[in-house]
Backbone as JSON Lines, residues from 0, in Angstrom:
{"i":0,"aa":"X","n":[7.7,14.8,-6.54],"ca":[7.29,15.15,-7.88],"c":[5.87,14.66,-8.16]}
{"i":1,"aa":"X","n":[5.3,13.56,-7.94],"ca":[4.24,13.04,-8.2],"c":[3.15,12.96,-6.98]}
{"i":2,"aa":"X","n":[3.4,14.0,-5.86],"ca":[2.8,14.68,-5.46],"c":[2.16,15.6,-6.04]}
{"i":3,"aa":"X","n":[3.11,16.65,-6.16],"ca":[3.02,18.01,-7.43],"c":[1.82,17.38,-8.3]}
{"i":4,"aa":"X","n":[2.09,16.62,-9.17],"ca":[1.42,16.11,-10.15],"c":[-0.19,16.04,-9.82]}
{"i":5,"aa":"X","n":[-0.19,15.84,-8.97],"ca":[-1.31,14.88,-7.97],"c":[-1.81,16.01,-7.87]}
{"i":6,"aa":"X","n":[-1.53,16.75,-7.22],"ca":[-2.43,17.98,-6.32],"c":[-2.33,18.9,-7.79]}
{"i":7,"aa":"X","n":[-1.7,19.37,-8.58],"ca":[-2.08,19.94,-9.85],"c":[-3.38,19.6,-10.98]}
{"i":8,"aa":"X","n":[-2.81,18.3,-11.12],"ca":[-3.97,17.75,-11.84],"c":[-4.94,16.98,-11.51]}
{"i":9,"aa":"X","n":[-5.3,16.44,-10.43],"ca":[-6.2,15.42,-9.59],"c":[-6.21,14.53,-10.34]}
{"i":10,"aa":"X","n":[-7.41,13.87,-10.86],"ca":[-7.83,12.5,-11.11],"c":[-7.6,12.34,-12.56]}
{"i":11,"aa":"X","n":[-6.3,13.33,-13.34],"ca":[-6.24,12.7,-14.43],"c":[-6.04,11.1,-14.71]}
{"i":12,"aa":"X","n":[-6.14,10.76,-15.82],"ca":[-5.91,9.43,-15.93],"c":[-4.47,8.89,-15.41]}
{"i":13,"aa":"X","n":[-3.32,9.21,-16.29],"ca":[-2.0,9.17,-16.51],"c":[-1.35,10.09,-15.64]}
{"i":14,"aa":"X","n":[-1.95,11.02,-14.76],"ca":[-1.24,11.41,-13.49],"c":[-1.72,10.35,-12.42]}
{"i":15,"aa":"X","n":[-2.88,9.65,-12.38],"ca":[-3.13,8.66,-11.4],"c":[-2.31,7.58,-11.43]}
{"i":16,"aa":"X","n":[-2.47,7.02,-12.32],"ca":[-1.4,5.74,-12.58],"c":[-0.29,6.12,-12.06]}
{"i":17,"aa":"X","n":[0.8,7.25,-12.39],"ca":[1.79,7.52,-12.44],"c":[2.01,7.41,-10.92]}
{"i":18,"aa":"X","n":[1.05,8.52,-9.71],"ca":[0.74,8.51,-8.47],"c":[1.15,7.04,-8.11]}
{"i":19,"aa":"X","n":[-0.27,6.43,-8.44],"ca":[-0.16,4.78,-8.09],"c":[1.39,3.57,-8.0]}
{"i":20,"aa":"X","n":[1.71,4.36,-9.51],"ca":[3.26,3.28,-9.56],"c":[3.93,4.2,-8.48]}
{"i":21,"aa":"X","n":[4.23,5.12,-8.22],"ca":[4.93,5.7,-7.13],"c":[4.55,5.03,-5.47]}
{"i":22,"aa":"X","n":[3.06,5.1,-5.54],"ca":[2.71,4.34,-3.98],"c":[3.47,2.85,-4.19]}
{"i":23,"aa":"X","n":[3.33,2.37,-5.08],"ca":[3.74,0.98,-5.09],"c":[4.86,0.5,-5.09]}
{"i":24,"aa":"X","n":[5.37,1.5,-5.67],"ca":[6.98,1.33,-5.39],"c":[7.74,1.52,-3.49]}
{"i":25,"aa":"X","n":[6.72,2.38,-3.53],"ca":[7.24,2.58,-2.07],"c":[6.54,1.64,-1.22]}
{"i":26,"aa":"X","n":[5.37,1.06,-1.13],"ca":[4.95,0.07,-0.59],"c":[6.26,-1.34,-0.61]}
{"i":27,"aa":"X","n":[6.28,-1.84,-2.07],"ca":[7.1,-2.76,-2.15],"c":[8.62,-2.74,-1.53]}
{"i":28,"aa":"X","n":[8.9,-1.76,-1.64],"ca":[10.14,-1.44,-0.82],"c":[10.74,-1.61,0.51]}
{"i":29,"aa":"X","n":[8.92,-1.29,1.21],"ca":[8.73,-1.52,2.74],"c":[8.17,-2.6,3.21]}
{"i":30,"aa":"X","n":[8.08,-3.14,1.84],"ca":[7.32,-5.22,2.31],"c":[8.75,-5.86,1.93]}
{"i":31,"aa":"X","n":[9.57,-5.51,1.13],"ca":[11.18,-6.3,1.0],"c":[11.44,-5.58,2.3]}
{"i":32,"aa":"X","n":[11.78,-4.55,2.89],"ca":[12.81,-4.3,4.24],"c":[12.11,-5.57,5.23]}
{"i":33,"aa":"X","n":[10.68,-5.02,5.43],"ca":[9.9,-6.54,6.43],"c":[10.6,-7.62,6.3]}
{"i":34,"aa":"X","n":[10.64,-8.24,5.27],"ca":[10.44,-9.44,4.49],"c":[12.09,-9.84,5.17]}
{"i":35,"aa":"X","n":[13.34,-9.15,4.82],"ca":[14.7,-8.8,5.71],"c":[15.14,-8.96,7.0]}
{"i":36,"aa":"X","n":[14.37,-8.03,7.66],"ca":[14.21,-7.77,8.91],"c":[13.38,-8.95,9.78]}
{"i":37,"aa":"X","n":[12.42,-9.55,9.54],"ca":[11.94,-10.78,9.96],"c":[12.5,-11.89,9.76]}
{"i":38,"aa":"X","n":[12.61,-12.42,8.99],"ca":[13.85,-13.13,8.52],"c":[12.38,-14.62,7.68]}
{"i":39,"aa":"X","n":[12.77,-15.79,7.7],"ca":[11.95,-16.95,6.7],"c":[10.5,-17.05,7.96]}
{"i":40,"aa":"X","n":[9.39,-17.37,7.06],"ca":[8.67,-17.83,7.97],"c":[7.18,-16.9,8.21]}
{"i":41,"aa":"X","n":[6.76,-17.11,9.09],"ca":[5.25,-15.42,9.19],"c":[5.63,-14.69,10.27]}
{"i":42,"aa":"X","n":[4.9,-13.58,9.93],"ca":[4.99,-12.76,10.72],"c":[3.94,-11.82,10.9]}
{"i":43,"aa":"X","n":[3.54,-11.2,11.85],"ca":[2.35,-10.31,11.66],"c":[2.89,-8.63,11.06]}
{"i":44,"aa":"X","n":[4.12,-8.52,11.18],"ca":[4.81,-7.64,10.83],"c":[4.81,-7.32,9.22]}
{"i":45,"aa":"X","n":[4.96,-8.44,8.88],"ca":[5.29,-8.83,7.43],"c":[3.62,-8.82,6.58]}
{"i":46,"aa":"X","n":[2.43,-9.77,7.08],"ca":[1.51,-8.65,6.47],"c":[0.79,-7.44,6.3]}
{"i":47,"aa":"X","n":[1.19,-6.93,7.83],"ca":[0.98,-5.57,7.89],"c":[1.54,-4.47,6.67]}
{"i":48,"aa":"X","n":[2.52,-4.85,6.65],"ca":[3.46,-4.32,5.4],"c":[2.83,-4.69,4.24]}
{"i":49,"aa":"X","n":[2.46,-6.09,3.7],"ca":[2.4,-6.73,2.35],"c":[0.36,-6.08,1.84]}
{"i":50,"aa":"X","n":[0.0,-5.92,3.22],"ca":[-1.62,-5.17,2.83],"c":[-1.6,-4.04,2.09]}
{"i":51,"aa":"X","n":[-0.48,-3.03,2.75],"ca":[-1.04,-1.73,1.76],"c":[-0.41,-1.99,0.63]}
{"i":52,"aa":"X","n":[0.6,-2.95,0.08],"ca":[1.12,-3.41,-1.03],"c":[0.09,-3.89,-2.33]}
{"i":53,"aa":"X","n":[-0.34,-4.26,-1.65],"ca":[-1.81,-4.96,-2.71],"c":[-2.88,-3.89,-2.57]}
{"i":54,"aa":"X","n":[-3.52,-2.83,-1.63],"ca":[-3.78,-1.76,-1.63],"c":[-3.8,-0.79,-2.71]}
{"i":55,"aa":"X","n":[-2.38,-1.15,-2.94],"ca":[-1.77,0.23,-3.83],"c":[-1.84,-0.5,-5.58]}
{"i":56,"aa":"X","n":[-1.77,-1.43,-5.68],"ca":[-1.88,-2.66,-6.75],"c":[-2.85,-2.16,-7.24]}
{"i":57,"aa":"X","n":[-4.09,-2.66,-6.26],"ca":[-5.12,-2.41,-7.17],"c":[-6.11,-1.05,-7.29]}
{"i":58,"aa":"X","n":[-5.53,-0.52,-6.24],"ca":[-5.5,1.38,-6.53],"c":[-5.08,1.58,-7.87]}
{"i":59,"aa":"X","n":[-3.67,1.0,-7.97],"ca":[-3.47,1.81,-9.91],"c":[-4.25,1.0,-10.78]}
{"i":60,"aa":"X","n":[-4.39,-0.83,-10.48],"ca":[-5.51,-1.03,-11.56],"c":[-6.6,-0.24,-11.97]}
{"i":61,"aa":"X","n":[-7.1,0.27,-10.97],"ca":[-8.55,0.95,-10.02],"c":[-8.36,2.53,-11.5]}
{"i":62,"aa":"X","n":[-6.54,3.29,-11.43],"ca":[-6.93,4.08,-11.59],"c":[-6.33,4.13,-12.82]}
{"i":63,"aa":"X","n":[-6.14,2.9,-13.83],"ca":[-5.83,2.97,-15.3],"c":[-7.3,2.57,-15.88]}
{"i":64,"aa":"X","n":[-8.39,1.88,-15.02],"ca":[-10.0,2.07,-15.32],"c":[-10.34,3.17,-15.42]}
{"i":65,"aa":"X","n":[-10.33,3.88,-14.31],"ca":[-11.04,4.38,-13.85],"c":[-10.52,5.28,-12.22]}
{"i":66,"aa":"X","n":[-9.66,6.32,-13.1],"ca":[-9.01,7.27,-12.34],"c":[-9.71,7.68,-10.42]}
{"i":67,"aa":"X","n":[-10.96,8.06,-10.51],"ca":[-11.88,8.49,-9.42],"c":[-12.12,7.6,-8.72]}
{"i":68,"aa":"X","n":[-12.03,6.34,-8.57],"ca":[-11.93,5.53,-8.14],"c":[-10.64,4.92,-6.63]}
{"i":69,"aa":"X","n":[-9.96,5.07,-7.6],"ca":[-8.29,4.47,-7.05],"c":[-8.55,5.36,-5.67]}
{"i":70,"aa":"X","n":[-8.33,6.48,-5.5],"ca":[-7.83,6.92,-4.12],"c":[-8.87,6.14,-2.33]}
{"i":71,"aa":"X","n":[-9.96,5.27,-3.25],"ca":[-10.64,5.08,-2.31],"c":[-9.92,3.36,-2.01]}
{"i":72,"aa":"X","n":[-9.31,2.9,-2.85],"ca":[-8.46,1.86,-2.43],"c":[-6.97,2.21,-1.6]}
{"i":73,"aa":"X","n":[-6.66,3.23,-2.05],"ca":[-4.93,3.88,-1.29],"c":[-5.66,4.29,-0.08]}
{"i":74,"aa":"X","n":[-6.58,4.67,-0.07],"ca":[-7.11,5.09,2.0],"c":[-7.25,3.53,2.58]}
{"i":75,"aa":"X","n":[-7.52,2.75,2.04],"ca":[-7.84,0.72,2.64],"c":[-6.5,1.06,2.75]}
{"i":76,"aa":"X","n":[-5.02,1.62,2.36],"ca":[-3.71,0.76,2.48],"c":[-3.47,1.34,4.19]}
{"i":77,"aa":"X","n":[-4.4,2.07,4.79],"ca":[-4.09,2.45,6.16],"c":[-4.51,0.77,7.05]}
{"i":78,"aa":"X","n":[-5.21,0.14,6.63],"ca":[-5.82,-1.18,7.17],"c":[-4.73,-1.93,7.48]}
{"i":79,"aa":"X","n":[-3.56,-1.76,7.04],"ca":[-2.46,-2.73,7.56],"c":[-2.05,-2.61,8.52]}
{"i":80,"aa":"X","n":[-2.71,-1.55,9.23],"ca":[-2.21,-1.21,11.12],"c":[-3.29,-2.84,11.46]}
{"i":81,"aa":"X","n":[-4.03,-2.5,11.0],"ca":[-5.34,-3.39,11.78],"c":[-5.25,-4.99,11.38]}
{"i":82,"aa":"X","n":[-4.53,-4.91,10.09],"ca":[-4.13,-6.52,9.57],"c":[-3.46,-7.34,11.15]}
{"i":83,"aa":"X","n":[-2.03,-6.15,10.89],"ca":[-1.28,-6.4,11.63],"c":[-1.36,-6.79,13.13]}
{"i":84,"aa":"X","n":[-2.34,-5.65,13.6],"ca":[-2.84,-6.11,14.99],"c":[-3.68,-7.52,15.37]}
{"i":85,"aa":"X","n":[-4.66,-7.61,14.2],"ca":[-5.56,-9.06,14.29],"c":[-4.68,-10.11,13.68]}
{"i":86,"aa":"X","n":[-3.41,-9.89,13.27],"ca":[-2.7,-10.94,13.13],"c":[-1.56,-11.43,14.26]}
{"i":87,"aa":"X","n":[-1.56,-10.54,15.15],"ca":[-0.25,-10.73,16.06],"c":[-0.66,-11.99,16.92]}
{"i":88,"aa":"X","n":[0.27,-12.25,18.07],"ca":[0.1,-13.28,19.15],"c":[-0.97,-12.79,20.3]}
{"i":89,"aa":"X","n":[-1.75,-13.24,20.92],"ca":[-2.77,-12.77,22.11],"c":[-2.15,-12.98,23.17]}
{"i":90,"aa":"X","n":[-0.77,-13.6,23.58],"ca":[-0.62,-13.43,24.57],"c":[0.18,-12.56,24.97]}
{"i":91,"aa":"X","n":[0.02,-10.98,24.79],"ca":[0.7,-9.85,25.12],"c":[2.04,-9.68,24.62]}
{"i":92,"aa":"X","n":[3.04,-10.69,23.34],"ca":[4.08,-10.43,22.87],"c":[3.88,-10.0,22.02]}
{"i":93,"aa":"X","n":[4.18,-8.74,21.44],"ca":[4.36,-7.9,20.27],"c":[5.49,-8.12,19.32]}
């Protein structure tokens, strides 16, 4: 639905936000499964996940300012491949 929205109306104000709480919801969703699945403690797994979380945060701050903005913070939430990688172990355990 807030796809639709998205690609109908682009950078309205209140379709961005709306976009935004949708990324974020689904972000947060997939930093609690991490958060589960790893279990207490760090993980490189776990900020890989928790980056595009804050990504998407301040994407909707980004786009209750200032709509045109935000989508250039939701493209940074791809960086959590790269968190993740410069956070892992170097000695070849994944």
């Amino acid at each position: 639905m807030t796809n639709g929205l998205y690609s109908s109306y682009g950078m309205n104000g209140v379709v961005a936000v709306l976009y935004g709480l949708h990324l974020t919801a689904i972000a947060s969703l997939n930093t609690i499964l991490w958060r589960l699945v790893t279990g207490p403690g760090f993980h490189p797994e776990l900020a890989g996940a928790a980056f595009p979380l804050l990504m998407f945060v301040s994407g909707t701050i980004a786009a209750a300012i200032e709509p045109n903005y935000a989508a250039y913070f939701w493209v940074l939430a791809f960086g959590g491949l790269f968190v993740r990688r410069l956070l892992r172990p170097r000695d070849g355990v994944a």
